[in-house]
Every structure is written in structure tokens, then in C-alpha cells.
Residue, then its C-alpha position, 0 to 999 in steps of 0.5 A: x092707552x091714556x097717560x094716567x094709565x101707563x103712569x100707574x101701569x108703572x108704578x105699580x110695576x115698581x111697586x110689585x117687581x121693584x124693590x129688587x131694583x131699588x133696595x141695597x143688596x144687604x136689604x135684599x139679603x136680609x130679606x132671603x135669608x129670612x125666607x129659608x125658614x128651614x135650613x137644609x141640613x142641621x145638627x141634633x142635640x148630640x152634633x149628629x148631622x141632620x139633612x131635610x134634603x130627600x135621599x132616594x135610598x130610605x123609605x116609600x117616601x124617599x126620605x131617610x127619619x133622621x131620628x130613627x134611622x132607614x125605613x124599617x121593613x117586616x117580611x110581611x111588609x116585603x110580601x104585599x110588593x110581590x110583582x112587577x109593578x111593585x118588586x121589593x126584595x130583602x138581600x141579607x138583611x137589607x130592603x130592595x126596591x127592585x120595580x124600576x130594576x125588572x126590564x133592564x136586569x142583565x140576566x132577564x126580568x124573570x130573574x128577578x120576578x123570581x124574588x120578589x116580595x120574597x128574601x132574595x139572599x140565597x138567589x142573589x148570593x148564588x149568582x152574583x157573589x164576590x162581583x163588585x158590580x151586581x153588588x153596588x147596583x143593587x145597593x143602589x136600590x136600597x130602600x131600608x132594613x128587614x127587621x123581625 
């Protein structure tokens, strides 16, 4: 390799990877603080927090609508997820994804094959009632609401 050529290797090197190095920390600052164009959470016009960050909870997606609330559910909805690959159950008025649940399901899989892309209130209600923690592993697959 030449001379010439690790000079411009260098400089160049510089000039992509350098301006961290040679720039003041305001100026670096400045510059990232430009590049989250979109903060993760905010507020609405009523003060109500807003987050962008997903949430696991709400939604086919993921994602909580920070307008209108958790995904919202129709029975009909409920029925096409109605396996094993793909378990959801209503539990007094609340949507359950329950596919992941199936295989580690304490009382058998089959328990819970039983209630998919159904209403599981009654089967929940009999079994688990008043026990704290049937209750919060369930909430713990929450994924909306069943409306009419």
C-alpha cells in the first residue's frame, strides 16, 4: 500500500467516523437529540399520557391505540382463534391470547383447548375462582375487550 493511499484511507476514516472524536459534546448532543424525532411517550390535548413504546397487552399487534383505547374484540372475532395455533378466550368481558399458554397450562392443555375461540368465563370462574394466581396469569395474556 502506498503512502497516498493510507493517507486518504485516513482521512477519510475521519471524515465518516470522525466527527464524534472532533466535534464538542454539545455539538454531538445537539445532533442526537435531533435524531428522536419521535419521543416515546407524550401527552394529548387533555394531558393524558401517550406512550409509542408497544405494550405486549393490547392488540394482534402489540400495540395499545392510544385514542381509543385496548383492541376491541367481537365474539365472531374470538371464534376464528379457535386452536391451538391460535387460542384466544374471553374471560368476563376481557380478550385472552391464550396460543403460548396451552403447553404449560398446569391442569393440561386440554383444559384450555376446551375454551378456545369460545367465552371461557363459566370454565375459568368454576375452576380458578378466588385464587390469586390463575387470576394474574391470566391477566397476563390480556390482549383487549369483547364487545358486542
Amino acid at each position: 500500500m502506498t503512502k497516498n493511499t493510507i493517507i486518504l484511507i485516513v482521512l477519510v476514516s475521519l471524515a465518516y467516523g470522525g466527527y464524534s472524536i472532533l466535534a464538542s459534546s454539545t455539538e454531538r448532543e445537539s445532533v442526537e437529540s435531533n435524531l428522536n424525532i419521535v419521543p416515546s411517550t407524550s401527552t394529548d390535548a387533555e394531558e393524558n399520557i401517550i406512550s409509542n413504546i408497544p405494550d405486549e397487552r393490547f392488540g394482534a399487534d402489540g400495540q395499545e391505540d392510544p385514542v381509543t383505547g385496548p383492541t376491541k374484540f367481537t365474539m365472531a372475532d374470538i371464534a376464528t382463534h379457535n386452536n391451538a395455533s391460535s387460542c384466544y378466550t374471553a374471560v368476563r368481558g376481557t380478550v385472552y391470547n391464550l396460543t403460548n399458554f396451552i403447553a404449560k397450562h398446569p391442569g393440561g392443555a386440554a383444559n384450555i383447548l376446551k375454551i378456545c375461540g369460545k367465552d371461557g368465563t363459566d370454565a375459568f370462574q368454576k375452576r380458578h375462582e378466588g385464587r390469586s394466581g390463575p387470576e394474574e396469569e391470566l391477566k397476563s395474556h390480556e390482549i383487549g375487550i369483547l364487545v358486542q
